[in-house]
MDTraj code that builds the backbone (N, CA, C; nanometers):
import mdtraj as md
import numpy as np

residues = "UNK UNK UNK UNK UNK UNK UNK UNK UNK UNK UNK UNK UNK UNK UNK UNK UNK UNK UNK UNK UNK UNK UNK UNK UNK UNK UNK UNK UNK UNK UNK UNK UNK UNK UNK UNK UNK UNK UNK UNK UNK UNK UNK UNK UNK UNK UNK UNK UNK UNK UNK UNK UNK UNK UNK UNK UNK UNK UNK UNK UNK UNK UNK UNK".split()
xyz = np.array([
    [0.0843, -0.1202, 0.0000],
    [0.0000, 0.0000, 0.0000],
    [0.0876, 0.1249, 0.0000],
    [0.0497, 0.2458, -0.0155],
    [0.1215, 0.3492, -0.0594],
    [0.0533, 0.4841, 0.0735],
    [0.1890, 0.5391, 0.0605],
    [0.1318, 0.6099, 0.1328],
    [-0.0234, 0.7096, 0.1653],
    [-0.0660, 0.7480, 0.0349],
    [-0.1727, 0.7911, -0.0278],
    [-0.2528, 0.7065, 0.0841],
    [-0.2678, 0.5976, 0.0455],
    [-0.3579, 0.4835, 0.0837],
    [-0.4043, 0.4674, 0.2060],
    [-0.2897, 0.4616, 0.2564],
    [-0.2543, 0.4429, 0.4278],
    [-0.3434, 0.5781, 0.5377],
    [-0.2552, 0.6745, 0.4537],
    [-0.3436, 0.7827, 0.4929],
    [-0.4825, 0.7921, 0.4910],
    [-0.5584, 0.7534, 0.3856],
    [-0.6714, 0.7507, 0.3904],
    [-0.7356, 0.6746, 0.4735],
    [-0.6990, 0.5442, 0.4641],
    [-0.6878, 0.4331, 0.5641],
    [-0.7420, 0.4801, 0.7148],
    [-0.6231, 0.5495, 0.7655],
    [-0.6501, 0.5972, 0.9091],
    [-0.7307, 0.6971, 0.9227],
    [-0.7287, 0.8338, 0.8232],
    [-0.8037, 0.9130, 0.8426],
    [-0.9441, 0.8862, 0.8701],
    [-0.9844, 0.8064, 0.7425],
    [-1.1220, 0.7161, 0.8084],
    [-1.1862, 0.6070, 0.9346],
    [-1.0646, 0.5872, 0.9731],
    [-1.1160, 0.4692, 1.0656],
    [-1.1263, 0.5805, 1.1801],
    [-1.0520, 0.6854, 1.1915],
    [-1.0657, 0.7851, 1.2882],
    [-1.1680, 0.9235, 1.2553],
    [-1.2580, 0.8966, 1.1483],
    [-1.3468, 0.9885, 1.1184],
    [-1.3125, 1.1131, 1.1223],
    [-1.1697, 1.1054, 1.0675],
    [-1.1243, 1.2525, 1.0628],
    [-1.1366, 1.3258, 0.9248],
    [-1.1441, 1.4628, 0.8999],
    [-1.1535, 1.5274, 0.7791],
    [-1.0558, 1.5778, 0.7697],
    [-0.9790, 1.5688, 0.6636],
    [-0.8494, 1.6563, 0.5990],
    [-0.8045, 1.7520, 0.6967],
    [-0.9446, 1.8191, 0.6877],
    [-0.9109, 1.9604, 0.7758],
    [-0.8965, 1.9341, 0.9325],
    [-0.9128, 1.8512, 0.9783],
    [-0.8981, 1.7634, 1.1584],
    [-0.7584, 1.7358, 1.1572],
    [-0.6953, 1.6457, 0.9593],
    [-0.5485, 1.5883, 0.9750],
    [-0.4541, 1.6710, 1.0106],
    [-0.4497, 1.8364, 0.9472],
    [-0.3704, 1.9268, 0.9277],
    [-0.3804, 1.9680, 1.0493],
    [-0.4733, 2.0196, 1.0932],
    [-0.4883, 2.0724, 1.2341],
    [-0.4043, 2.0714, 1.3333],
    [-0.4413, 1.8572, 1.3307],
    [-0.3826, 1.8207, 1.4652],
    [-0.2320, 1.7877, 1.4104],
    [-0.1579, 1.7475, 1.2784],
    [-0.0538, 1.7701, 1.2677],
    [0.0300, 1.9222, 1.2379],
    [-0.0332, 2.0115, 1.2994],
    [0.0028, 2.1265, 1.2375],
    [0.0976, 2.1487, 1.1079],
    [-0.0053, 2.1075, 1.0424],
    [0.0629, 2.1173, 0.8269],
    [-0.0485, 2.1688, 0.8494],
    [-0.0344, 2.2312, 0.6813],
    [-0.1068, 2.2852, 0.5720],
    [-0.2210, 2.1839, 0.5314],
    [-0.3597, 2.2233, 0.5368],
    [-0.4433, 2.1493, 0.4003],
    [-0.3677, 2.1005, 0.3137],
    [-0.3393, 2.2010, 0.2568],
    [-0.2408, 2.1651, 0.1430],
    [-0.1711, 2.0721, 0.1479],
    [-0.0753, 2.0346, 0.2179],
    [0.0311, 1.9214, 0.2659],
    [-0.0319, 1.7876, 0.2604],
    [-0.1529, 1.8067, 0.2908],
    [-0.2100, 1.7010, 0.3381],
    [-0.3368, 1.6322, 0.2401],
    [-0.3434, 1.6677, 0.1616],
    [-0.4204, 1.7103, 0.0337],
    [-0.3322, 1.6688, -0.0583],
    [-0.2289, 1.7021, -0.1016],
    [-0.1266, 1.6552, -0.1796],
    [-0.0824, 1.5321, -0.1373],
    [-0.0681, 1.4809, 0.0215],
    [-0.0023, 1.3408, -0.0073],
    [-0.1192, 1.2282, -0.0132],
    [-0.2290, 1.2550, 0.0175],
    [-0.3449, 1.1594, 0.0593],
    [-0.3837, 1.1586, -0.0831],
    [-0.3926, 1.2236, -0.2189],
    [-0.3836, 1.2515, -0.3051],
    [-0.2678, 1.1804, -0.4310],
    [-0.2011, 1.1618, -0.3377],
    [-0.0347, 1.1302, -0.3996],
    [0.0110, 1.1898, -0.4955],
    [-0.0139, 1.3053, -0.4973],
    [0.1102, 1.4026, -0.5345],
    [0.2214, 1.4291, -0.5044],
    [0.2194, 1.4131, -0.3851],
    [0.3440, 1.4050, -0.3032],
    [0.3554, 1.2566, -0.2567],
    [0.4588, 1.2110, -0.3114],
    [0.4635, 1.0533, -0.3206],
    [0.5806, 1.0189, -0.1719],
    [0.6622, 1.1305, -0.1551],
    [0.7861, 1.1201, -0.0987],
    [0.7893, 1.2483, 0.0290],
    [0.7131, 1.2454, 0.1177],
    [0.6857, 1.3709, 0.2325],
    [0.8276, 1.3355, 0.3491],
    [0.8521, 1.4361, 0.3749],
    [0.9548, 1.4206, 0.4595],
    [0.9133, 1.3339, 0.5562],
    [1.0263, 1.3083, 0.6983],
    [0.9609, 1.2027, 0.7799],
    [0.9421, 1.3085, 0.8670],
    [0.9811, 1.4255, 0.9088],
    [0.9126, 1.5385, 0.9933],
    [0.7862, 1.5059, 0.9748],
    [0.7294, 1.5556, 0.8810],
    [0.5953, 1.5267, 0.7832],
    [0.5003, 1.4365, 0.8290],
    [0.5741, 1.3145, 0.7811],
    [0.4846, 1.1771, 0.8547],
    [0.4748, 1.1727, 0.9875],
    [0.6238, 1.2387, 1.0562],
    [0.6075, 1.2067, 1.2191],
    [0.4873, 1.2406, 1.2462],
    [0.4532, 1.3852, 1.2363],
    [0.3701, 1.5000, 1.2637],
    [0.1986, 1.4313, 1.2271],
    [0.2024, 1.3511, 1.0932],
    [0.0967, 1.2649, 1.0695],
    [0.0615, 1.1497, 1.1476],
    [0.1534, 1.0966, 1.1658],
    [0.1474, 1.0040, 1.2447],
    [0.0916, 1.0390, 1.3684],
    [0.1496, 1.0979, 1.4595],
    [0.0903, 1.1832, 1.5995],
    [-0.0247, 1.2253, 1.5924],
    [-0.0784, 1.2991, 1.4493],
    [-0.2066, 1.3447, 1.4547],
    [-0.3348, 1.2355, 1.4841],
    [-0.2764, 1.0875, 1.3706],
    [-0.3366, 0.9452, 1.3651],
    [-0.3275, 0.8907, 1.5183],
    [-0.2393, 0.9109, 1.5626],
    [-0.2219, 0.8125, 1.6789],
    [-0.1774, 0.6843, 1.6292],
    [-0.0390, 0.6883, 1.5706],
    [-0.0295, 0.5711, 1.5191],
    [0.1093, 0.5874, 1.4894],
    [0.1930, 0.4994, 1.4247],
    [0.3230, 0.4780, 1.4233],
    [0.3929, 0.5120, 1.2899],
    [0.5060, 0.5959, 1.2472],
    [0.5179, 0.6263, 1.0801],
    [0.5428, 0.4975, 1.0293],
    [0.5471, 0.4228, 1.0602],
    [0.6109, 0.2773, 0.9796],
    [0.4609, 0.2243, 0.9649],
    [0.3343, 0.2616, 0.9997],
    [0.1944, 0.2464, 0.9958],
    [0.1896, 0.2831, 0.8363],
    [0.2525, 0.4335, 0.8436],
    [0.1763, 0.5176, 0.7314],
    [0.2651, 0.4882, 0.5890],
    [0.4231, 0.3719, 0.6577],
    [0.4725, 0.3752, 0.5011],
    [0.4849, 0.2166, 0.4640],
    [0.3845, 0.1982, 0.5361],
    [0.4250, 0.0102, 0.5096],
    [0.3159, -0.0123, 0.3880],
])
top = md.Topology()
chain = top.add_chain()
for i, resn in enumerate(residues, 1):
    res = top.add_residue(resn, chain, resSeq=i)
    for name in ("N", "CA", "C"):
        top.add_atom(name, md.element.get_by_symbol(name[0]), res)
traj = md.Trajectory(xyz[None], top)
């Protein structure tokens, strides 16, 4: 699975909206929009950490 994927993955099981992801990882919509999207195929691991924390979940969650 891809990161895109993953992301979506959790965002839903946690009934979160884009705008909840960015929030609580303090990114951009944007940021977050682009990788759930996969535009951004390759996000830093700052990035994911910050995603990850927002998920409650582990970055090796979001790149496996």
């Amino acid at each position: 699975m891809s990161i895109a994927n993953n992301l979506k993955k959790f965002r839903a099981e946690n009934n979160y909206s884009l705008e909840k992801v960015a929030r609580l990882a303090d990114l951009s919509l944007n940021t977050i929009v682009k990788i759930e999207s996969g535009v951004n195929k390759n996000p830093t691991i700052d990035t994911l950490s910050k995603i990850a924390k927002a998920l409650d979940i582990g970055v090796d969650d979001l790149i496996e």
